[in-house]
Backbone as a printed PyTorch tensor [residue, N CA C, xyz], in Angstrom:
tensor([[[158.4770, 166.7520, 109.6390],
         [157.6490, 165.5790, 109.4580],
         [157.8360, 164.5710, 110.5900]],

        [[158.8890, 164.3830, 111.1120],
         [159.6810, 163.7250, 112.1550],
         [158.4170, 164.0500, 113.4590]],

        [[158.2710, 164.9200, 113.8260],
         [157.2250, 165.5320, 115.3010],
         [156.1300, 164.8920, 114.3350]],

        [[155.8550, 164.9650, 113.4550],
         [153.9810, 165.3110, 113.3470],
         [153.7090, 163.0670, 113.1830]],

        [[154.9470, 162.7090, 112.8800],
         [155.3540, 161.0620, 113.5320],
         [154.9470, 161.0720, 114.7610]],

        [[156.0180, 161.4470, 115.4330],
         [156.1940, 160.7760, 116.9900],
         [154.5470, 161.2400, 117.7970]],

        [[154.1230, 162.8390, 117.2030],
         [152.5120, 163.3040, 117.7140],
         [151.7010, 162.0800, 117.3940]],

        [[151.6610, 161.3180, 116.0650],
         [150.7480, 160.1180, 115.6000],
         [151.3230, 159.0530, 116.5870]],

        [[152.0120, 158.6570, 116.7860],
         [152.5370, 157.2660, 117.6630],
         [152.3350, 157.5510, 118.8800]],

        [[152.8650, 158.6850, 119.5340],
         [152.2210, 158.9950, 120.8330],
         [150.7070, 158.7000, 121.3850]],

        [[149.7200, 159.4900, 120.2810],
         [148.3610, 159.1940, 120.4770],
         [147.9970, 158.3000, 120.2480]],

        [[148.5170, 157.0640, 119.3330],
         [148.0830, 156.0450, 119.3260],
         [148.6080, 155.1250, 120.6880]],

        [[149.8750, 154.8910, 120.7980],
         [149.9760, 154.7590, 122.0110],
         [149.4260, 154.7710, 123.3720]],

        [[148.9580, 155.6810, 123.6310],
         [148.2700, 156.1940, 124.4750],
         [146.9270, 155.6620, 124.4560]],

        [[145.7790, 155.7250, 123.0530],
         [145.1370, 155.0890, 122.9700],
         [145.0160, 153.6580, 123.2130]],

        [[145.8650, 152.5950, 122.7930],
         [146.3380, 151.5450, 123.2710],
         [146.6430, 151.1590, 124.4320]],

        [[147.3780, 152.3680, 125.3410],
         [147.5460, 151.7070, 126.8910],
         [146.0310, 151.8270, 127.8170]],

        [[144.7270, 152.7540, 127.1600],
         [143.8190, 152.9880, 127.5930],
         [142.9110, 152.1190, 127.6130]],

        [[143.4190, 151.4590, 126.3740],
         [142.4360, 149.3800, 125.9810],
         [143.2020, 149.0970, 126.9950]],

        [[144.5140, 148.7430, 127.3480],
         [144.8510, 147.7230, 127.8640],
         [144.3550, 148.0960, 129.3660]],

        [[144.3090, 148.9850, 130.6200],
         [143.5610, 149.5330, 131.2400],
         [142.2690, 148.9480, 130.9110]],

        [[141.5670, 149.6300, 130.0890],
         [140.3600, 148.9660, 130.4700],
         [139.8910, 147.6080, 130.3190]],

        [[140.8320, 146.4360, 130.1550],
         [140.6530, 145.2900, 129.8350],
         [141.0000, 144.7850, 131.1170]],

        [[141.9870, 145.8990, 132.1050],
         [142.6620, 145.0440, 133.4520],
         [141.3660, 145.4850, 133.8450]],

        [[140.9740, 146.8240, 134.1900],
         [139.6670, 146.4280, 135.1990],
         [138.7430, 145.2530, 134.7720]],

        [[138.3600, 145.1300, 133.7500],
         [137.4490, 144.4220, 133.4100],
         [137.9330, 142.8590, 133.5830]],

        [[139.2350, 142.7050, 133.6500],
         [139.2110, 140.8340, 134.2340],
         [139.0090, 141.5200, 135.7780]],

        [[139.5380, 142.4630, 136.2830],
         [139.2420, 142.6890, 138.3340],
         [137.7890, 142.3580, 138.5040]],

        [[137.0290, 143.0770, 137.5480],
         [135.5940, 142.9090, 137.7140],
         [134.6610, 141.4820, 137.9810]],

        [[135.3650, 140.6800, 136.5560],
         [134.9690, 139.5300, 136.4570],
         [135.3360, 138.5880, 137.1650]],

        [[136.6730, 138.7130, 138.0070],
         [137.0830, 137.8920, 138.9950],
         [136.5470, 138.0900, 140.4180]],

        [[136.4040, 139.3880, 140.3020],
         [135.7780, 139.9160, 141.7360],
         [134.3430, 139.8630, 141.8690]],

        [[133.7530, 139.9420, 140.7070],
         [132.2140, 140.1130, 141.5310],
         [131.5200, 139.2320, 141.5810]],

        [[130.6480, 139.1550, 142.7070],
         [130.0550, 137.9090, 143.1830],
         [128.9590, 136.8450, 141.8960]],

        [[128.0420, 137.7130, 141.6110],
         [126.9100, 137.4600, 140.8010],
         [127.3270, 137.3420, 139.7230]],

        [[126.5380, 136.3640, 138.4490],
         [126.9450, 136.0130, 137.3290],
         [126.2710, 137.4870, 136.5800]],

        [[125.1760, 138.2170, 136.4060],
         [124.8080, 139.2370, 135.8250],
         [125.7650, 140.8040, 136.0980]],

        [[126.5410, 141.0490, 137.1620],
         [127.2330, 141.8320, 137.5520],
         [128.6020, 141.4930, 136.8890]],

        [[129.0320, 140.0260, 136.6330],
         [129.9880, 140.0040, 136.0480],
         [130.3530, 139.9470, 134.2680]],

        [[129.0670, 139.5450, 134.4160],
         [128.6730, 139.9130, 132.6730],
         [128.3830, 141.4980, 132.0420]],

        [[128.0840, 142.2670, 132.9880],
         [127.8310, 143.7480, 132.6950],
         [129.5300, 144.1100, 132.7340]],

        [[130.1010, 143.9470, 133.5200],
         [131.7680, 144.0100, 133.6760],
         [132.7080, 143.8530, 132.3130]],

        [[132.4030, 142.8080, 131.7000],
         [132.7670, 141.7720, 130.6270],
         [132.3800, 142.5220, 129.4590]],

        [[130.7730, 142.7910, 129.0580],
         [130.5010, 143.6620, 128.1240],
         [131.0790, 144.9470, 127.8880]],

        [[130.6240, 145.9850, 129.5550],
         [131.7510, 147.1270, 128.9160],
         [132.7220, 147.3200, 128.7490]],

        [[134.0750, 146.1000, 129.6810],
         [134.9420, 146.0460, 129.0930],
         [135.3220, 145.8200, 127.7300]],

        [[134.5910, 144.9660, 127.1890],
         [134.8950, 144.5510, 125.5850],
         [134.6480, 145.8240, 124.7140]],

        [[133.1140, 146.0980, 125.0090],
         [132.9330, 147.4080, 124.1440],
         [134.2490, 148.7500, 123.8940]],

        [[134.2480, 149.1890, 125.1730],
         [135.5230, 150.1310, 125.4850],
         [136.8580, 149.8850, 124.8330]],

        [[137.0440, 149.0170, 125.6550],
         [138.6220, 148.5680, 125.5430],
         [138.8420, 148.0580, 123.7890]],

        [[137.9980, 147.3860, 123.0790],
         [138.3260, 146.9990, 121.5950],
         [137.8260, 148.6280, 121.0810]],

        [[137.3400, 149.1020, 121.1790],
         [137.2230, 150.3300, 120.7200],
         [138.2510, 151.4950, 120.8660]],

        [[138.8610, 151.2090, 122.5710],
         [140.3200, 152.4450, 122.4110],
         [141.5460, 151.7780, 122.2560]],

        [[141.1550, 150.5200, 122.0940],
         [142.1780, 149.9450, 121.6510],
         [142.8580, 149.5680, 119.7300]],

        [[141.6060, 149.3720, 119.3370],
         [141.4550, 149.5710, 117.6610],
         [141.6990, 150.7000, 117.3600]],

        [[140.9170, 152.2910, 117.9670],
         [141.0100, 153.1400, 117.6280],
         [142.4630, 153.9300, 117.5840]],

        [[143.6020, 153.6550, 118.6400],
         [144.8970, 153.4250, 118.6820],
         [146.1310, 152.9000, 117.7070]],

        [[145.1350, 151.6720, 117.0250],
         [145.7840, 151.0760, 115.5680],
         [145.6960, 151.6170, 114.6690]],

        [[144.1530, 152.1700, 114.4640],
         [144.0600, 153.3210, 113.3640],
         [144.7270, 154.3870, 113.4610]],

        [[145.4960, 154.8200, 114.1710],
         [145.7310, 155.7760, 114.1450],
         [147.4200, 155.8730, 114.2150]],

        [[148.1530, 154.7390, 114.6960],
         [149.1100, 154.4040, 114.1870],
         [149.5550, 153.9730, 112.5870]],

        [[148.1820, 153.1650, 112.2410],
         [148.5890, 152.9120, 110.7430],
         [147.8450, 153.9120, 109.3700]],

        [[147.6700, 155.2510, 110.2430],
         [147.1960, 156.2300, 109.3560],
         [146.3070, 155.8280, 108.6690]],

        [[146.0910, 157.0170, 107.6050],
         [144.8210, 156.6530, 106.8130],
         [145.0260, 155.6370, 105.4440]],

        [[144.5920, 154.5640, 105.2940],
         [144.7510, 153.4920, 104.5390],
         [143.5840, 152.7940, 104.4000]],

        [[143.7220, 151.4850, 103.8150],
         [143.1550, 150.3400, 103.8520],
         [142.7750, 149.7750, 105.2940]],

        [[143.8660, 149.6040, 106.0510],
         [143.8310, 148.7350, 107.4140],
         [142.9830, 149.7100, 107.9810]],

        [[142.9770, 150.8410, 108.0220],
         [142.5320, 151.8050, 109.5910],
         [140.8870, 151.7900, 108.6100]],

        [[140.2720, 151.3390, 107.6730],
         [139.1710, 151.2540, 107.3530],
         [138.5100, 149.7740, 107.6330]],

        [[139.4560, 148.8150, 107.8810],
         [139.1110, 147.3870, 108.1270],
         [138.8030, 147.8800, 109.7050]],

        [[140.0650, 148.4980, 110.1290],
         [139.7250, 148.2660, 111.5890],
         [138.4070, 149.1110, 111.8390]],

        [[138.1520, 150.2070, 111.1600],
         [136.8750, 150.6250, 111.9350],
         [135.5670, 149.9690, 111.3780]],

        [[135.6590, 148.8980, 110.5000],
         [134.3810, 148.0340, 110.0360],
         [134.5510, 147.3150, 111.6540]],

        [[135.7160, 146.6340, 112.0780],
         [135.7960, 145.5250, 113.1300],
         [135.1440, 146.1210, 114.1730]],

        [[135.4230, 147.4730, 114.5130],
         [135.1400, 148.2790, 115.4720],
         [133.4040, 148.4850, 115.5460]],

        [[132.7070, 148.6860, 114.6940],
         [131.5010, 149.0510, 114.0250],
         [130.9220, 147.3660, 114.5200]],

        [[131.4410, 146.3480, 114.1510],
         [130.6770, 145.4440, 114.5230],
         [130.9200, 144.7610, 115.9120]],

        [[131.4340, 145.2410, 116.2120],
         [131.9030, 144.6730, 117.9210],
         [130.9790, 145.7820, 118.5190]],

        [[130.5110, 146.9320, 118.0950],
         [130.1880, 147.7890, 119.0700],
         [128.8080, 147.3040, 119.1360]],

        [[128.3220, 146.8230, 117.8850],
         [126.9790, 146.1360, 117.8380],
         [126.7630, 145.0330, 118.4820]],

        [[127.7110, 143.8140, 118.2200],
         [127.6570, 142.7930, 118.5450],
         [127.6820, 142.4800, 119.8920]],

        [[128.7490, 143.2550, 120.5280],
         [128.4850, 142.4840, 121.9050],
         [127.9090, 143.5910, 123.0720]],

        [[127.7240, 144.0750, 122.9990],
         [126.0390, 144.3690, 123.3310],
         [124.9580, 143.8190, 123.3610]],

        [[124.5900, 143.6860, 122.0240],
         [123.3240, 142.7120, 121.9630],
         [123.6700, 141.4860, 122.2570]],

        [[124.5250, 140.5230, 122.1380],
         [125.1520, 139.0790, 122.5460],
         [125.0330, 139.0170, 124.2190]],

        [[125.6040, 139.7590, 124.8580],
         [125.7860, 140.2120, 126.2150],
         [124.1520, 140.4000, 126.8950]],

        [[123.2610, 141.1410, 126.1090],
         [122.1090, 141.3460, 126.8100],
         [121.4370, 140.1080, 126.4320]],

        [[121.4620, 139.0570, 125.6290],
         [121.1130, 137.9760, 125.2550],
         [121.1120, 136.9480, 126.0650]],

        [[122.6840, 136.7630, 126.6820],
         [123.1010, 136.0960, 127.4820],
         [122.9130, 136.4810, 128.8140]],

        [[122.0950, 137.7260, 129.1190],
         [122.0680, 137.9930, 130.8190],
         [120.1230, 137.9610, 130.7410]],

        [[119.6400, 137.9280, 129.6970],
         [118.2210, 137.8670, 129.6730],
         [117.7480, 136.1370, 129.6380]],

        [[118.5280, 135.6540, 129.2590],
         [118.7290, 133.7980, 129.7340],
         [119.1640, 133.3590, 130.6940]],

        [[119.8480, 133.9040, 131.2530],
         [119.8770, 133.8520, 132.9260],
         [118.9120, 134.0590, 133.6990]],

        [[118.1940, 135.7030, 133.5700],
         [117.2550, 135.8460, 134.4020],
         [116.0530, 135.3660, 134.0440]],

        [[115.6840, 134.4200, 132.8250],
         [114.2860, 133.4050, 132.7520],
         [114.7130, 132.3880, 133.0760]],

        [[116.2850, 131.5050, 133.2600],
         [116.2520, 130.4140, 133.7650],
         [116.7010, 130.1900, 134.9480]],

        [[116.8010, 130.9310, 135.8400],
         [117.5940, 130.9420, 137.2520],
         [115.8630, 131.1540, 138.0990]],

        [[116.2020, 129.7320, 138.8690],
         [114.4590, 130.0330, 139.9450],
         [115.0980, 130.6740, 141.0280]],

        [[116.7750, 131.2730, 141.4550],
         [116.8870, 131.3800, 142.1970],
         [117.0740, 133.4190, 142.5040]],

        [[116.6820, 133.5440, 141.3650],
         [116.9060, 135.0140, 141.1550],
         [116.7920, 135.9380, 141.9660]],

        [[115.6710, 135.5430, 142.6400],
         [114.9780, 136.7830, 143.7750],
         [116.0890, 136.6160, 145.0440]],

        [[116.9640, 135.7570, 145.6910],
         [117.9970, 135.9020, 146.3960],
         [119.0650, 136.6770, 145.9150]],

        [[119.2030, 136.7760, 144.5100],
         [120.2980, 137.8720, 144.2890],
         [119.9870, 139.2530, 144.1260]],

        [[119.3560, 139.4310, 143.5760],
         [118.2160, 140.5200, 142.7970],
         [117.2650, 141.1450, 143.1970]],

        [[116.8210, 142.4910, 142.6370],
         [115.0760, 142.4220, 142.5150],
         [114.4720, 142.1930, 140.8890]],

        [[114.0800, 141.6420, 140.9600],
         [112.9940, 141.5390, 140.0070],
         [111.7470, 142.4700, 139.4080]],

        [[111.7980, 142.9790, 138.5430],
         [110.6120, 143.8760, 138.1260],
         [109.4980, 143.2270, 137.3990]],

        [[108.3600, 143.0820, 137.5480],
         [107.5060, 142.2030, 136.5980],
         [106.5830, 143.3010, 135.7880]]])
């Protein structure tokens, strides 16, 4: 029983260092890239990803229960949420910025 432990903590583990990874690129991104829409695409998939292999890591440390069913409701609505929040916030940019066509192309 001892191995089929340390096999569950391992993979969760692992899952967990793969959030935390994808959360470092994703501040490199946001610090590094020039444009506010490039750094918001950065920001989103980091969040999406990273709370996702990162939750999915908890579940799987705290086996099958109560918690690892909370966490995949949390998971379920983050995957929704910021997505659509994110494309919300980069589609209000590009109707209120007159300066768009210097960064961008524009499709009409």
């Amino acid at each position: 029983m001892k191995i089929l432990e340390w096999f569950q903590f391992s993979i969760g583990a692992l899952l967990i260092l793969n959030g935390l990874f994808i959360f470092a690129i994703e501040l490199y991104g946001v610090y590094k890239l020039q444009y506010v829409l490039n750094r918001m695409h950065a920001a989103a998939m980091g969040d999406t990803l990273g709370i996702l292999s990162t939750l999915s890591g908890l579940m799987v440390i705290s086996g099958w229960n109560f918690t690892s069913v909370k966490l995949g409701l949390v998971i379920l609505f983050f995957w929704f949420a910021s997505p659509v929040s994110s494309h919300l916030i980069s589609r209000l940019e590009v109707t209120t910025n007159e300066k768009i066509n210097e960064k961008c192309e524009v499709k009409q």
